[in-house]
KELUMBA-759445 format. One record per residue (C-alpha): residue number from 1; z, y, x. Coordinates in steps of 0.25 Angstrom, whole numbers, plus 5000, padded with zeros to 4 digits. Layout:
<sites>
SITE   kedo      Z      Y      X
SITE    NUM      Z      Y      X
...
</sites>
This chain:
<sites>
SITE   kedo      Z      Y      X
SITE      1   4966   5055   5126
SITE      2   4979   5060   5118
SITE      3   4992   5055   5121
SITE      4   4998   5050   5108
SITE      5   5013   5046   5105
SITE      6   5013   5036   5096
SITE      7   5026   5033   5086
SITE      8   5031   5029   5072
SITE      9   5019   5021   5066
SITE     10   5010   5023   5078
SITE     11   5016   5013   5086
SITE     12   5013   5002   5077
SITE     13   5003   4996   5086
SITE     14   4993   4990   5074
SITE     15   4994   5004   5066
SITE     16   4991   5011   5079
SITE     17   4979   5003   5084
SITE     18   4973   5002   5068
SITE     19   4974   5020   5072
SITE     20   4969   5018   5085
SITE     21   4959   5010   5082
SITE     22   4961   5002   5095
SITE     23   4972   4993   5101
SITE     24   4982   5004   5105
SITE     25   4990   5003   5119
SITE     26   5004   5002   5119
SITE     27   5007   5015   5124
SITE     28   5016   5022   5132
SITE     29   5032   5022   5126
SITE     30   5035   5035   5124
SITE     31   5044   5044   5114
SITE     32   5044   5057   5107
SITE     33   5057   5065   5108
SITE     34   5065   5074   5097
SITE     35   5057   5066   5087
SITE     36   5061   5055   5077
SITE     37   5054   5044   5069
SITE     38   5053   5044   5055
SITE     39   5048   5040   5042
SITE     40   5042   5051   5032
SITE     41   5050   5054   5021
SITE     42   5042   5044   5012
SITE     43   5045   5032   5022
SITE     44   5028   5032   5024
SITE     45   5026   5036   5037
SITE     46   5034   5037   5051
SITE     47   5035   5050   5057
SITE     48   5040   5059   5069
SITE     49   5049   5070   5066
SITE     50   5056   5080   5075
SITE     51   5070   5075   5079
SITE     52   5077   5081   5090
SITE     53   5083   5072   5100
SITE     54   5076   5060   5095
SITE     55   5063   5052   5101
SITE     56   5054   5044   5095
SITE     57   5047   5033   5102
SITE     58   5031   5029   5104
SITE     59   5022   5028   5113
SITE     60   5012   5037   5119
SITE     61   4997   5033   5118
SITE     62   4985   5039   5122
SITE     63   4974   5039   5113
SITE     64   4959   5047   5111
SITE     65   4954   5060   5103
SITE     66   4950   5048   5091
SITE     67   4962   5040   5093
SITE     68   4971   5052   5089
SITE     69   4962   5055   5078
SITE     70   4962   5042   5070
SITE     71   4978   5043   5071
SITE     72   4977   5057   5066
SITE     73   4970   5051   5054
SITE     74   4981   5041   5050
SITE     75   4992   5049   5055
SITE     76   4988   5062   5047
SITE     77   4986   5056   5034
SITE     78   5003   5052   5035
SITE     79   5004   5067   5037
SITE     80   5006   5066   5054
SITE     81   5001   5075   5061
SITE     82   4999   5075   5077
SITE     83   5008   5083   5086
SITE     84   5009   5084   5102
SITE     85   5023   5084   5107
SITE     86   5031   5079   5120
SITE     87   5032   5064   5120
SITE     88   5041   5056   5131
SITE     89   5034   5046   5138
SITE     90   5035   5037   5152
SITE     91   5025   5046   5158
SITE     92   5033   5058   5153
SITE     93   5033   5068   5142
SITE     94   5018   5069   5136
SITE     95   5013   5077   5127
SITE     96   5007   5068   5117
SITE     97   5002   5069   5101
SITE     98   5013   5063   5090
SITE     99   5008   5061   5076
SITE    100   5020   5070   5069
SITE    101   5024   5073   5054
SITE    102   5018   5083   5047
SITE    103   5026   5098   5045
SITE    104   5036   5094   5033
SITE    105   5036   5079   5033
SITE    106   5050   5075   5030
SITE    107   5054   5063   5038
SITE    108   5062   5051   5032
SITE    109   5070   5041   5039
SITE    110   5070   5036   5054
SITE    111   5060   5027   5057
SITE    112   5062   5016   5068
SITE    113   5047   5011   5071
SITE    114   5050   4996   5073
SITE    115   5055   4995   5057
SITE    116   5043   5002   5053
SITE    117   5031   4994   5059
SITE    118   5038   4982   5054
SITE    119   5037   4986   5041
SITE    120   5027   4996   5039
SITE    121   5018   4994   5052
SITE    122   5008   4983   5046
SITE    123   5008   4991   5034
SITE    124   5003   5006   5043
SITE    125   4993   4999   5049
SITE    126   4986   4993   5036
SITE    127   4986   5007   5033
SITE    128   4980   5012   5046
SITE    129   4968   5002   5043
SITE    130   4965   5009   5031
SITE    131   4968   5023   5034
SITE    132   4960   5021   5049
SITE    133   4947   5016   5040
SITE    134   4946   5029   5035
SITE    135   4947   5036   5049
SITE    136   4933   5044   5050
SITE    137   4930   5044   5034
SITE    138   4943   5048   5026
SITE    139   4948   5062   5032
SITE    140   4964   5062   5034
SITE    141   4967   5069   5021
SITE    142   4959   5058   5015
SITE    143   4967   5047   5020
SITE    144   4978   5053   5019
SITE    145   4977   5056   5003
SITE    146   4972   5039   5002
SITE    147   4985   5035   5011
SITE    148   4994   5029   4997
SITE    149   4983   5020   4994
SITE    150   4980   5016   5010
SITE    151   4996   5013   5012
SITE    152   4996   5003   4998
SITE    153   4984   4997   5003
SITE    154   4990   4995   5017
SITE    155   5003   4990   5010
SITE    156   4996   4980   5002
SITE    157   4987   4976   5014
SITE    158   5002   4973   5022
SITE    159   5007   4964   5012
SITE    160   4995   4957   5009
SITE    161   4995   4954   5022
SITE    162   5008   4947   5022
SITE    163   5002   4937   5010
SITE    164   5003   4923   5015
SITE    165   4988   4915   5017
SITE    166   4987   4906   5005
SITE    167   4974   4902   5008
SITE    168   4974   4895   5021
SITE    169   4964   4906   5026
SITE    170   4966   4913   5040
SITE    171   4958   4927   5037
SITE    172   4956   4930   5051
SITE    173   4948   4919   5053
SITE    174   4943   4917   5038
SITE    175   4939   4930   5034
SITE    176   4930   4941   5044
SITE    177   4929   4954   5042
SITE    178   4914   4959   5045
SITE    179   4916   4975   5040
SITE    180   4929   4984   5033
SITE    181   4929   4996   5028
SITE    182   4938   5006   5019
SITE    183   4928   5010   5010
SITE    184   4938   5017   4999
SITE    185   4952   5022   4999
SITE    186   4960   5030   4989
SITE    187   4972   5024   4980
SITE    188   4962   5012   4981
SITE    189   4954   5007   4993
SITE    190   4942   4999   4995
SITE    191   4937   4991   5007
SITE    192   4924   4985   5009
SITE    193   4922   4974   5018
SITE    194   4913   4964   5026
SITE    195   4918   4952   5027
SITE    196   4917   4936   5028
SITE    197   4928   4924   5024
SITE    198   4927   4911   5030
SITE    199   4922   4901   5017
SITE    200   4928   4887   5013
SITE    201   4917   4881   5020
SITE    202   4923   4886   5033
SITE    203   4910   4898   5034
SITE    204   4913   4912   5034
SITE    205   4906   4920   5023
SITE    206   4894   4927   5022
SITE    207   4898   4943   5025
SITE    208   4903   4949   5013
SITE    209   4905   4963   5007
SITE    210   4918   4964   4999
SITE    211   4927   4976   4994
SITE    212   4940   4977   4991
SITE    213   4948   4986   4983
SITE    214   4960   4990   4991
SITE    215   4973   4993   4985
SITE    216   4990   4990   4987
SITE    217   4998   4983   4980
SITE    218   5001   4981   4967
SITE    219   5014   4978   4958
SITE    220   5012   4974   4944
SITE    221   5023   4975   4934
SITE    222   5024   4971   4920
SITE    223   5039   4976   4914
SITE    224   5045   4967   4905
SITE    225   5056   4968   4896
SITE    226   5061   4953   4893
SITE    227   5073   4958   4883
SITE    228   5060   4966   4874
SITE    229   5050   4956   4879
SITE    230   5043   4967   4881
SITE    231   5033   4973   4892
SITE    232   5028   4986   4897
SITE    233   5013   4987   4899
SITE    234   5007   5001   4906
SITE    235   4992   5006   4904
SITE    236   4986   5016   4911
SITE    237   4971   5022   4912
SITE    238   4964   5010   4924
SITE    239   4952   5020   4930
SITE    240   4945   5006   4937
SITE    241   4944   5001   4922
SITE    242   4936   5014   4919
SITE    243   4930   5013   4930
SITE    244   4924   5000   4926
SITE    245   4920   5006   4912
SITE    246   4932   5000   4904
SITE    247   4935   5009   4891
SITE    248   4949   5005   4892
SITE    249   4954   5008   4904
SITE    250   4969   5009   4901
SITE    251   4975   4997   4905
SITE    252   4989   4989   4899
SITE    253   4994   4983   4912
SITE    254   5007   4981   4919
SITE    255   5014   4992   4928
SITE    256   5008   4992   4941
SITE    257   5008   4999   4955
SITE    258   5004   4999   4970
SITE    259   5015   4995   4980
SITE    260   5018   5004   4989
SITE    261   5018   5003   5004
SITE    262   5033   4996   5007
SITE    263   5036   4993   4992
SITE    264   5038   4979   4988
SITE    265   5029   4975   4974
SITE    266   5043   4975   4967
SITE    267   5046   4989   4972
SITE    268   5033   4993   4967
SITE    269   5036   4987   4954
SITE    270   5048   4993   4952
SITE    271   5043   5008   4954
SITE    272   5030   5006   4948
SITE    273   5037   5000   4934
SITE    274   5044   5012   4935
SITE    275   5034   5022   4938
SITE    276   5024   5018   4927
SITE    277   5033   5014   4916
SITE    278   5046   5019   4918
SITE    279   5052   5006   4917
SITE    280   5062   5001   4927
SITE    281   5060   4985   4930
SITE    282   5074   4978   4932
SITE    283   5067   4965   4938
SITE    284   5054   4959   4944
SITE    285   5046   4947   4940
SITE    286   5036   4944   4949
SITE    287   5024   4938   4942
SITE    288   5015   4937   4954
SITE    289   5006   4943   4966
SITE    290   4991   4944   4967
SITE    291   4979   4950   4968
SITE    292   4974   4958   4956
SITE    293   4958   4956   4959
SITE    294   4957   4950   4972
SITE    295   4940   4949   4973
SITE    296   4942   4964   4975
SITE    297   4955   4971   4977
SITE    298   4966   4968   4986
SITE    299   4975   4973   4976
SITE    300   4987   4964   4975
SITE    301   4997   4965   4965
SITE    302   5012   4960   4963
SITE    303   5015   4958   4946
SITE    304   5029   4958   4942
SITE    305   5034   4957   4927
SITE    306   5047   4969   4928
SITE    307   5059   4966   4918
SITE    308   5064   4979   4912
SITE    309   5070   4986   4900
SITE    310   5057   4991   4892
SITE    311   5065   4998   4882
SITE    312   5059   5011   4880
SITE    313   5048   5009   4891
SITE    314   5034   5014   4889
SITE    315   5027   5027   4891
SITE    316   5017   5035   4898
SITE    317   5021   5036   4913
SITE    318   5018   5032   4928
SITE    319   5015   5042   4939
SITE    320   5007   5055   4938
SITE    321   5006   5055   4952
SITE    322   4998   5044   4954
SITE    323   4990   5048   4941
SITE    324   4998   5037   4932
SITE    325   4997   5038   4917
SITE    326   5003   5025   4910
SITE    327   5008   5023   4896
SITE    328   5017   5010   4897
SITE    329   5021   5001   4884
SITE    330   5031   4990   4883
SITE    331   5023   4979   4872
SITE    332   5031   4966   4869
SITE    333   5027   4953   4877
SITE    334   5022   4947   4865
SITE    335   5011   4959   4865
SITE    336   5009   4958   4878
SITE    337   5004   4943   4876
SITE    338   4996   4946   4866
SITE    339   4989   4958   4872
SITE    340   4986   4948   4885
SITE    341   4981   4937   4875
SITE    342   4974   4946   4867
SITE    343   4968   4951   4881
SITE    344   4972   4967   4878
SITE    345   4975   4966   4891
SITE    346   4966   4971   4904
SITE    347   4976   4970   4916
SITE    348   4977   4959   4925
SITE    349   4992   4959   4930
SITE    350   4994   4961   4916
SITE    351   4990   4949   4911
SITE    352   4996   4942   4923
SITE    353   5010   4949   4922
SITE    354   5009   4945   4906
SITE    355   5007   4931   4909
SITE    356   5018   4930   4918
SITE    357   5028   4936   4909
SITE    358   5024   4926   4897
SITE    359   5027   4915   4908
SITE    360   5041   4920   4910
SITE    361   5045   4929   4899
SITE    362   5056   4919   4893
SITE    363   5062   4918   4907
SITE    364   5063   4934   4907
SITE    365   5068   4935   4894
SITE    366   5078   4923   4897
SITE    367   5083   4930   4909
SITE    368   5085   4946   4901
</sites>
């Protein structure tokens, strides 16, 4: 057994016990002098730095060989790494291990522990479901190189938890689940399950085998210009359309993004309008929030129509970093309503964003 000081996101005891697999004991309080608390630079990850005259507090645990190890797993792949340094405890100093930064990490601000699992501590621990469902067949480097997509899948998971119950079901007691498991993880995930859910008659279903396709949120934006009456359309190459033996596999659709992990859909909106097309939205209409293919994707996604000034817009852009190549065009709505009558058009947002807007275009213009 290892004695183990347990701080910054450690102490969140539903995160902690998801590592541990195992209901984790309180611990002993305890506290790890000349060091402070902190978020990384990026504002991802809490951290311990070296701070003289400082202490940062914990607890003190003791946990087995394969207890460390799967908190190895998670930690390492946020760049920590374990160090053995004196900790202050009731039964005195103790030498104990302390997950630590790694050698260059620049810290950001303070971080007070109580402000963080309020707003980040459900979120940490959806993502320590995923990343612990990987522990024995993704190696470290490998789930740390599949963390971006892990993090906007748990970010999705965390709000659409908060979704209210519309259909009158409880799913604890309408829905068991027999067998889980991640069976793909990348930008994408999916997960295959065993399960059964309680039928209109009162019965619970036969076992069934379903899979899901795993993914974040999503905002959906459709720029429009009510002085020009005009809208601004991207198209980019689509490899599932391919995939699927399409021969046109370049799509018109509307601007469109994942939502990253403490970003509002409006936030993500703004940033993505300006990242794929240049254009810089001066207002928000929300069209509407659904699932975009709910019999096998989890993908939920917000839809906005975005006044701006389309003077000028259009052009190749988006981000070479995330392997973005997009031509945007701004057509006139008239177009637009006669390439969705004419059926030109392949994308499902798209078509709803389009029939929103024809519903209140004279309001926009009116209000210009």
């Amino acid at each position: 057994m290892t004695d183990l000081f347990l701080t910054g996101c450690l102490r969140h005891a539903p995160l902690l016990e998801t590592l541990l697999g195992r209901v984790a004991p309180e611990g002993q309080p305890a506290q790890l002098p000349d060091h402070a608390l902190h978020w990384t630079a990026d504002l991802s990850t809490p951290v311990v730095i070296a701070d003289k005259g400082q202490a940062v507090p914990g607890v003190l645990l003791r946990v087995s060989e394969e207890e460390l190890a799967r908190l190895d797993y998670f930690q390492g792949a946020f760049g920590l790494h374990l160090a053995e340094l004196q900790v202050e405890a009731e039964r005195g100093v103790i030498e104990a291990q302390v997950f630590l930064s790694g050698p260059g990490a620049e810290p950001g601000p303070a971080l007070e522990f109580d402000a963080w699992q309020a707003e980040w501590g459900a979120f940490m621990t959806r993502v320590a479901v995923e990343a612990m469902g990987w522990y024995g067949r993704l190696g470290p480097e490998g789930l740390r190189s599949r963390l971006r997509g892990i993090r906007l899948r748990a970010a999705a998971r965390t709000a659409i938890s908060a979704h209210p119950d519309r259909a009158g079901h409880d799913v604890t007691q309408d829905v068991n689940m027999i067998e889980h498991r991640f069976a793909y993880a990348d930008y994408f995930g999916m997960e295959e399950a065993l399960l059964q859910f309680r039928r209109y008659d009162g019965s619970m279903s036969a076992p069934m085998a379903r899979s899901c396709l795993a993914t974040g949120r999503a905002s959906v934006i459709l720029p429009y210009d009510p002085v020009r009456d005009s809208v601004l359309l991207i198209e980019q190459f689509r490899a599932p359309l391919y995939l699927g033996g399409d021969p046109a596999p370049w799509l018109w659709e509307p601007i469109a993004g994942m939502i990253d992990p403490g970003e509002t859909p409006e936030q993500a909106a703004l940033r993505e309008a300006e990242e794929e097309a240049g254009v810089i939205l001066s207002r928000l209409e929300t069209v509407g929030a659904a699932y975009s293919s709910s019999g096998s994707s989890m993908e939920y996604c917000h839809l906005f129509v975005g006044l701006a000034d389309l003077g000028g817009a259009g052009g190749v852009g988006g981000l070479a970093s995330e392997g973005e190549d997009i031509r945007s065009a701004v057509i006139s709505f008239d177009d637009l309503m006669e390439g969705i009558d004419r059926h030109l058009y392949r994308d499902m947002p798209l078509l709803v964003a389009g029939h929103w807007l024809a519903r209140h275009r004279d309001r926009l213009r009116a209000e210009s």
